[in-house]
C-alpha positions as CSV (number, residue, x, y, z in Angstrom):
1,X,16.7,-33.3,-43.7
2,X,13.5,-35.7,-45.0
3,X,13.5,-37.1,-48.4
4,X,10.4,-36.0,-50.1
5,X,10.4,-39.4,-51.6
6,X,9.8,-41.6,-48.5
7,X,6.6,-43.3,-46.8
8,X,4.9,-41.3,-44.4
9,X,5.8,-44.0,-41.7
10,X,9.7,-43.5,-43.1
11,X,9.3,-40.0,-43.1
12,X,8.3,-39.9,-39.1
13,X,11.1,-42.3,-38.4
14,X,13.0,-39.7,-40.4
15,X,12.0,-36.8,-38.1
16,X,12.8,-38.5,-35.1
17,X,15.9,-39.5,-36.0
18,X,16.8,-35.7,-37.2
19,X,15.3,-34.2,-34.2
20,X,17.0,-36.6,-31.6
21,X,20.3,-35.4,-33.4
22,X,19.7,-32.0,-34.0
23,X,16.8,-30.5,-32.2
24,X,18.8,-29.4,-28.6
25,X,20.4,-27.3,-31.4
26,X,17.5,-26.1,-33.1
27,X,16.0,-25.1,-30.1
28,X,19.3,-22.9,-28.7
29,X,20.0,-21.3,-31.9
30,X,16.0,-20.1,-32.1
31,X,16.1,-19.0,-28.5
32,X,19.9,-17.3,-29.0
33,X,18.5,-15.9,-32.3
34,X,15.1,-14.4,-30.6
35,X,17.4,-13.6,-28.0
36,X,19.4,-11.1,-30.2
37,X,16.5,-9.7,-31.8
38,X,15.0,-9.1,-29.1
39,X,18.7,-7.9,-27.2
40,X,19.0,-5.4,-30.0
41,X,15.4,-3.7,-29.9
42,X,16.4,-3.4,-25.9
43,X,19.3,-1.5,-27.1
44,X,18.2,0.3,-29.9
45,X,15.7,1.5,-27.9
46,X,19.0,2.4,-25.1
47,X,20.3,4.1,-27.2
48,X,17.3,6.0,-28.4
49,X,16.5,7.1,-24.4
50,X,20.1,8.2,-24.2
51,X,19.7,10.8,-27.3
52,X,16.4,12.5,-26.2
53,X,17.9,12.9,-22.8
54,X,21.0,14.6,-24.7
55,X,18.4,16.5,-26.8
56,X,16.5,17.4,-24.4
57,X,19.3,18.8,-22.2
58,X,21.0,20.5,-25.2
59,X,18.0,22.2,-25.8
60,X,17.6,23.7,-21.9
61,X,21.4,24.9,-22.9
62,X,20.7,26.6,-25.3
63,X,17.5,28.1,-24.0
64,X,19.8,29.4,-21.2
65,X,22.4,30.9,-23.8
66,X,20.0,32.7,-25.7
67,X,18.3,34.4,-22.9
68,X,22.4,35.3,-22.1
69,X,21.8,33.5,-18.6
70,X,25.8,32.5,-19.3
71,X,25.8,30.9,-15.7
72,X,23.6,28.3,-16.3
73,X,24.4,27.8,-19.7
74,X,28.1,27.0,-18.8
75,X,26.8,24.8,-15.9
76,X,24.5,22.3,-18.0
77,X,27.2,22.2,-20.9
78,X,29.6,20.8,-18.5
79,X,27.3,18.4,-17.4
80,X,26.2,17.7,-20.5
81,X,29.9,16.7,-21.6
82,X,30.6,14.2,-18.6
83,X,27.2,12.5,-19.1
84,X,27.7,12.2,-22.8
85,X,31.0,12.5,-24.1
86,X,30.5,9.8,-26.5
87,X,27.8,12.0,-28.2
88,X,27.5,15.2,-31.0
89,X,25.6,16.7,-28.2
90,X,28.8,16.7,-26.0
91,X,30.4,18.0,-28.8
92,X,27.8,20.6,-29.8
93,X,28.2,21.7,-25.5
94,X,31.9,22.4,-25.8
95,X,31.5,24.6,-28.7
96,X,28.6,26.7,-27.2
97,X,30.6,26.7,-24.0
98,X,33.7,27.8,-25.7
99,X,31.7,30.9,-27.2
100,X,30.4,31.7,-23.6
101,X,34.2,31.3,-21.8
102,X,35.5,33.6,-24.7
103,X,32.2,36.2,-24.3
104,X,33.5,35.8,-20.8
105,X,36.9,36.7,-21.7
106,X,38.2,33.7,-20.7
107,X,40.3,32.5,-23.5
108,X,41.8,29.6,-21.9
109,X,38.5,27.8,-21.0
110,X,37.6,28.3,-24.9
111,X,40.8,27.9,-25.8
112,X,40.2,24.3,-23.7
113,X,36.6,23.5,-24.5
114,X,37.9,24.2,-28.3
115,X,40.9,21.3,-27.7
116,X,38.5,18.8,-26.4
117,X,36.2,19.2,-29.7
118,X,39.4,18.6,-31.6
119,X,40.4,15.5,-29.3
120,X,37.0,14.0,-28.8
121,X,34.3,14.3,-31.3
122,X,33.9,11.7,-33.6
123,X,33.1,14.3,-36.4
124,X,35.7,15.4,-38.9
125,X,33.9,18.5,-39.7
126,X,33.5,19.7,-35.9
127,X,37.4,19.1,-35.3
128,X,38.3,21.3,-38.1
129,X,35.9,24.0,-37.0
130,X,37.3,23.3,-33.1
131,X,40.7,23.9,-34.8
132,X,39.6,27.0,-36.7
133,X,38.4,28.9,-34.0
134,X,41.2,28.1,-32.1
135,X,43.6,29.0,-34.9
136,X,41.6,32.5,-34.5
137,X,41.6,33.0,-31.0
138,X,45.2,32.6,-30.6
139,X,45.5,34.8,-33.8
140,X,43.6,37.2,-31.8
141,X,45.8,37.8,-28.6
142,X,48.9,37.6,-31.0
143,X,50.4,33.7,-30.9
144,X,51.0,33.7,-34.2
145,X,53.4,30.6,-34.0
146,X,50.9,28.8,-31.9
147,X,48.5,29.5,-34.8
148,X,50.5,28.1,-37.1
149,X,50.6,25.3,-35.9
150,X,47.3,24.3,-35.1
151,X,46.6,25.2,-38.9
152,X,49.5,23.2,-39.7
153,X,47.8,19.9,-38.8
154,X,44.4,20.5,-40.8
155,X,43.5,18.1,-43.6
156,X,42.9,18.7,-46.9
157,X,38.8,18.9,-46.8
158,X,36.3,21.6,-47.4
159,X,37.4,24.4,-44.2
160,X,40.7,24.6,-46.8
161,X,40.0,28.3,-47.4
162,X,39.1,28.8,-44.4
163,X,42.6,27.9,-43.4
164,X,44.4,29.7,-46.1
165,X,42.8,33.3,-45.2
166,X,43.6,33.1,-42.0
167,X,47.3,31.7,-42.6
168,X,46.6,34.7,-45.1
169,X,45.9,37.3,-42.1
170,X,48.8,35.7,-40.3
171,X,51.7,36.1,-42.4
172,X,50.0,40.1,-43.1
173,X,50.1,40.5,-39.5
174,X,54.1,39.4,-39.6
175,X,54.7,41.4,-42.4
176,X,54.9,38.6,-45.4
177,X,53.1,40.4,-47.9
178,X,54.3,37.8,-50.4
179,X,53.3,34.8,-48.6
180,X,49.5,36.4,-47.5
181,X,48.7,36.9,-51.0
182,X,49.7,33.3,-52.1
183,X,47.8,32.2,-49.3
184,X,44.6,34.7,-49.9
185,X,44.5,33.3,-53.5
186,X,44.8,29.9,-52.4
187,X,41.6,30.9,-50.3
188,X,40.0,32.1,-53.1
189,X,40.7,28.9,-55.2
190,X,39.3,26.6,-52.6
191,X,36.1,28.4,-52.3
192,X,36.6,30.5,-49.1
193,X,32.6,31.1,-47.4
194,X,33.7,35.4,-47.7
195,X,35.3,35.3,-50.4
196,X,34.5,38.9,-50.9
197,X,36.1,40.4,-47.9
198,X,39.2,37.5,-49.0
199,X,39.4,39.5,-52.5
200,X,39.6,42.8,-50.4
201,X,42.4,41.7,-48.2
202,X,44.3,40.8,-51.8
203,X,43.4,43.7,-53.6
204,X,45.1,45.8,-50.6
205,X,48.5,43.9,-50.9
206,X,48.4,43.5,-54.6
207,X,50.8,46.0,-55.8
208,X,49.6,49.0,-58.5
209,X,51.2,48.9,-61.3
């Protein structure tokens, strides 16, 4: 760059020496530079479009499911996964529609909404709830292996007593009083959300001395 310490006269020779090397440069890096601000506002603002569209839609589906007009409900959740499966609000659409198949008492559609949460959202938390409810609804009609299972592949995170109650109602169901109580405490000790009725469910298997 220009000495400070030259003539004026040096320091324009300076300049035009420095520019003639480097200004083709200059000049792309400013317009690539303005060119990526300006590329990332565009998509920010994309991006932006794209979630109040979701938001908007998500909002008309729930609308629907309140007023229990289960029809349309179903109908904009499905579209609203396929135009934004990338999205919570995909995510947020399988789960309502999973309620609305299993109000329905279709329990494979929930029982397949529920596997897409677990396969497709990008949120840890909304897997593990897909997984619990699914772990329950298979409880419910009786596939107690296939409940197993599922629970078998949860993570150590905060649903962990919600997993242990229900392995908890499972083994009870199959007769392993032993096992449901370790399983019921272990609830307990991981801060179960009703851990009340958990405490109930021990205190009928805990034997009177």
């Amino acid at each position: 760059m220009v000495d400070l310490n030259l003539s004026e006269e040096e320091q324009v020779e300076a300049l035009k020496g420095w520019w003639k090397e480097n200004g083709r440069s200059t000049i792309v890096g400013v317009v690539l530079g303005l060119g990526g601000v300006f590329g990332w506002q565009a998509w920010n603002q994309h991006q932006q479009d794209v979630a109040d569209g979701a938001s908007a839609r998500f909002e008309q589906l729930s609308l629907a499911a309140g007023a229990g007009n289960s029809e349309s409900a179903a109908a904009q959740a499905e579209s609203l996964i396929q135009d934004f499966k990338g999205s919570a609000y995909a995510t947020f659409a399988a789960l309502e529609l999973a309620k609305i198949k299993l109000a329905e008492g279709d329990d494979a559609g929930a029982e397949a909404q529920l596997t897409w949460v677990m396969e497709n959202s990008g949120d840890a938390s909304f897997r593990q709830i897909a997984r619990l409810r699914l772990a329950r609804l298979m409880f419910g009609a009786g596939r107690l292996d296939e409940a197993r299972s599922v629970l078998g592949k949860a993570g150590d995170d905060s649903f962990q007593g919600e997993f242990a109650e229900l392995r908890g109602d499972i083994a009870r169901k199959d007769g392993d009083d032993g096992t449901a109580r370790n399983a019921y405490r272990e609830a307990l000790e991981k801060s179960v959300s009703n851990a009340s009725v958990v405490q109930m469910k021990l205190d009928d298997l805990t034997p009177t001395l």
